[in-house]
C-alpha positions in Angstrom: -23.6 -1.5 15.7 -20.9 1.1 14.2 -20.1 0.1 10.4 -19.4 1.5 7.2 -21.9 3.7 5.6 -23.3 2.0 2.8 -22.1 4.8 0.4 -18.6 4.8 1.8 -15.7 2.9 0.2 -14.1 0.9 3.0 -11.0 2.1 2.2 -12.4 5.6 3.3 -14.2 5.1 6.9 -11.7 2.1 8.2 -7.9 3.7 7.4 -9.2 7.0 9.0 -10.3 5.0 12.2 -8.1 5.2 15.4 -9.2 1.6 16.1 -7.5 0.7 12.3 -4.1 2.4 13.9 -4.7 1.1 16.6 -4.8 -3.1 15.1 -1.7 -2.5 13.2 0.1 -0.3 15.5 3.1 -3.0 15.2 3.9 -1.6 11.7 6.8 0.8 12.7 9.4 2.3 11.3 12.2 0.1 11.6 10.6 -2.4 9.7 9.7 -0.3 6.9 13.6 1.7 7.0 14.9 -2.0 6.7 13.0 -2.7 3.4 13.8 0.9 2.3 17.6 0.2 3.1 17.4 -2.8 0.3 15.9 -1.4 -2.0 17.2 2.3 -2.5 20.7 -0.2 -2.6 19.4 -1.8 -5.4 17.6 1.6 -7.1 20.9 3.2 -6.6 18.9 6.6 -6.8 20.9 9.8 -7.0 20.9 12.1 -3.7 17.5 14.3 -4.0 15.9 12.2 -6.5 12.1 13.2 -6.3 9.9 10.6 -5.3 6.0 10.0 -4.7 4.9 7.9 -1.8 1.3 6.4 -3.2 -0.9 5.5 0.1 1.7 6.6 2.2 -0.4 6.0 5.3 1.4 7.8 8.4 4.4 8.3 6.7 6.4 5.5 7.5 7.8 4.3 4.5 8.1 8.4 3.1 10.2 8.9 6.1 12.4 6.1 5.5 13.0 7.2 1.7 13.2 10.8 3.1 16.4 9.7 5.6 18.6 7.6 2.2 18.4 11.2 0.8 15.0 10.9 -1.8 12.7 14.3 -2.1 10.0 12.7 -0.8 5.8 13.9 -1.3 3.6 11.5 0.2 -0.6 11.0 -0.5 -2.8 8.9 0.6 -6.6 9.7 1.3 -7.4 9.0 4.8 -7.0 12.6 6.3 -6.5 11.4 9.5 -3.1 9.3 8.3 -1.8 12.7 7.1 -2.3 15.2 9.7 -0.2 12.7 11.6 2.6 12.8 9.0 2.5 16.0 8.9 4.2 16.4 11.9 7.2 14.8 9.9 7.0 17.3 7.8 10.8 19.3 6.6 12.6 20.2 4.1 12.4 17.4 1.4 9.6 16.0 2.6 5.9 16.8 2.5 2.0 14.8 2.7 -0.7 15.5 1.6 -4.6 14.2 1.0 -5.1 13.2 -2.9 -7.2 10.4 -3.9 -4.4 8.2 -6.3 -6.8 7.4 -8.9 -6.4 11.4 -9.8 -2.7 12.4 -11.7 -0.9 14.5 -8.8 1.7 16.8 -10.4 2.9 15.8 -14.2 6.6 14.6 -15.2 8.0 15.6 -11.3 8.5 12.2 -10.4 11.9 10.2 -10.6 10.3 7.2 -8.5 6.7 6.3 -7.3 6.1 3.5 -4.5 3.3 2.3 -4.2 4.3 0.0 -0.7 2.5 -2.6 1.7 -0.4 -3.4 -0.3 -1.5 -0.5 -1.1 -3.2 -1.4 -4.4 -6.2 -3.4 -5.4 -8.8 -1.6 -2.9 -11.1 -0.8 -5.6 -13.9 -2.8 -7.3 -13.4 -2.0 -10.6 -10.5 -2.5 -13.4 -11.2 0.8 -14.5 -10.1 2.0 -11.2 -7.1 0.2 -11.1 -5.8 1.4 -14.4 -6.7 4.5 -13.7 -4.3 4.6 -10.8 -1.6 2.8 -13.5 -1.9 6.2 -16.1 -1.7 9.0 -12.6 1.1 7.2 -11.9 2.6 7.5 -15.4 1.5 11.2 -16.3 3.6 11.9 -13.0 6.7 10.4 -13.3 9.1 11.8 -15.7 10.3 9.8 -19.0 12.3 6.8 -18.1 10.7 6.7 -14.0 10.7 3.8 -12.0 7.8 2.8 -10.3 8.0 0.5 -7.6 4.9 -1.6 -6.8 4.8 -4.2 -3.3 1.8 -6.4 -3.1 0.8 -9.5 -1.9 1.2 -13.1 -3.3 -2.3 -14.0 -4.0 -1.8 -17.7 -4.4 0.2 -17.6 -1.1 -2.6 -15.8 0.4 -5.4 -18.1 -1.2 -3.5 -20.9 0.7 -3.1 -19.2 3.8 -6.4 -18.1 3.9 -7.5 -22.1 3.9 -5.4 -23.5 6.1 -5.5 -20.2 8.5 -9.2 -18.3 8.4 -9.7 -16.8 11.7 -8.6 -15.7 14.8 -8.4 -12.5 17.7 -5.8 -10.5 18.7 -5.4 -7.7 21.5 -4.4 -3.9 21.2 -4.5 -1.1 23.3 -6.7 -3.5 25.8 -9.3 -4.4 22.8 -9.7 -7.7 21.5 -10.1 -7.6 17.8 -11.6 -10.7 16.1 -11.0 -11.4 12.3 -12.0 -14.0 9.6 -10.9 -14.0 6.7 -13.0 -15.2 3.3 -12.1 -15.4 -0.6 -15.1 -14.2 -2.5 -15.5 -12.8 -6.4 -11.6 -13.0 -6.2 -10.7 -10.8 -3.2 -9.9 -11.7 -0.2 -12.0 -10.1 2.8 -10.9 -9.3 6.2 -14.2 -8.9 8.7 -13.2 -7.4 11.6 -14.9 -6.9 14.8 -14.7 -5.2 18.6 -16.4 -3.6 21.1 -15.2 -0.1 22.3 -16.5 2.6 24.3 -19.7 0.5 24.8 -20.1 0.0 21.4 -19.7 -2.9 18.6 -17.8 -2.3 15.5 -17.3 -4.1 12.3 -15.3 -3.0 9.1 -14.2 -5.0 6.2 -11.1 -5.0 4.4 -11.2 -5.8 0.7 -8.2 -6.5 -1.6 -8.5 -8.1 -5.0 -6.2 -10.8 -5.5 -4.2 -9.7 -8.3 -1.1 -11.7 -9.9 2.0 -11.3 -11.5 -0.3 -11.5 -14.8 -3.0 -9.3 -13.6 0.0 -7.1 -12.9 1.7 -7.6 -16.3 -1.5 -6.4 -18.3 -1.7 -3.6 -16.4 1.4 -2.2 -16.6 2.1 -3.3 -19.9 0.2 -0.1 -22.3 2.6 2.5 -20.1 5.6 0.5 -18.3 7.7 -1.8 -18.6 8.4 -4.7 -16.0 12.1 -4.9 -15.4 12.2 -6.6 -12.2 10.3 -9.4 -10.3 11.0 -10.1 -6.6 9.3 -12.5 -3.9 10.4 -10.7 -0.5 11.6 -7.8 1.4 15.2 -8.7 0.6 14.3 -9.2 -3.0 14.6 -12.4 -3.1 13.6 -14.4 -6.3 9.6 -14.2 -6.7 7.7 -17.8 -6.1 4.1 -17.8 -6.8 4.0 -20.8 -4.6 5.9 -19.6 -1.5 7.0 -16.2 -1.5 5.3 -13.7 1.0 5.4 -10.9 -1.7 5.1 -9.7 -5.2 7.2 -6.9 -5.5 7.0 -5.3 -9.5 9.8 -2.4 -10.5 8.6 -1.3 -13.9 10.0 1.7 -15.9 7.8 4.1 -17.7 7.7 3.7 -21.3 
């Protein structure tokens, strides 16, 4: 049975597997460019404005910022995710592999996105914060950083009423249940490929507006609070997201 090594973040081994593109293959670009089209309307971002895609995956989102006319630099640390958005690569736009909990570049920053839950992988607080201050040491005075994140109570609920299932890709059948444990909520997934069987486990802490608000609060602060992809009004009860746009102190 293929896993994750026991000294491996999961984070590390299951975004650079083909079989993790392959699960959420649906997540293409029109979707993101339609949540990009919002919310650069809202941002009202100058033409060129230099912005930081954190855990840019493939480049998706990056691409979508890149075509309203942001300066776009995309991470993330999965190498695999950026030699394939690499071959996005152009003027104005550009990936490459940095771990987020690490400052990249200092003051370059207009806007930093941190999009599609990609936050809360780590185990520690520490961690967490320490991804806050990179951000802040790379955006420059007055930035806008853009966080979109689940709703944890609406996942804790979802999680109860719906904790298992399978689905099919690319001719495998992937089978999921789904757990809430020491506050995170934990996706097991397995499947059998190429003769062999696979699990991984995806692990995301459940963090709320007030986790959010404490820490954000020594270097940002929290100008806007929205509950959807068309930025609707947040509800911790019903909304599908928690989407933060805080402004560095």
């Amino acid at each position: 049975m293929n896993s994750l090594n026991e000294n491996t973040c999961w984070f590390e081994s299951w975004f650079d597997s083909p079989y993790y593109h392959l699960l959420y293959g649906n997540r293409d670009e029109v979707e993101a460019g339609n949540f990009i089209e919002v919310l650069s309307g809202f941002l009202k971002a100058k033409m060129g404005a230099t912005a930081l895609d954190l855990g840019c995956g493939k480049g998706r989102h990056a691409i979508a910022l890149h075509r309203k006319g942001f300066d776009v630099t995309g991470i993330d640390l999965a190498e695999q995710s950026i030699v394939e958005a690499k071959q996005s690569e152009q003027e104005g736009i550009a990936f490459f592999v940095h771990d987020m909990r690490h400052p990249f570049m200092v003051n370059y920053f207009d806007f930093v996105f941190n999009l599609f839950t990609s936050f809360g992988y780590f185990s520690s607080q520490r961690d967490n914060s320490s991804v806050i201050s990179a951000v802040k040491s790379g955006l420059k005075a007055n930035g806008v950083f853009v966080i979109d994140f689940l709703n944890a109570e609406l996942v804790k609920k979802n999680v109860q009423e719906n904790n298992q299932g399978s689905v099919e890709a690319g001719g495998i059948i992937f089978h999921w249940q789904k757990r809430i444990e020491n506050n995170f909520v934990i996706k097991d997934i397995s499947f059998e490929a190429e003769n062999k069987t696979y699990c991984f486990s995806e692990k995301v802490q459940l963090l709320t507006l007030e986790d959010f608000e404490k820490l954000l609060s020594p270097f940002f602060t929290i100008e806007n609070i929205f509950g959807d992809y068309k930025l609707g009004k947040f509800d911790e009860q019903n909304s599908p997201r928690l989407i933060l746009i805080a402004r560095k102190k």
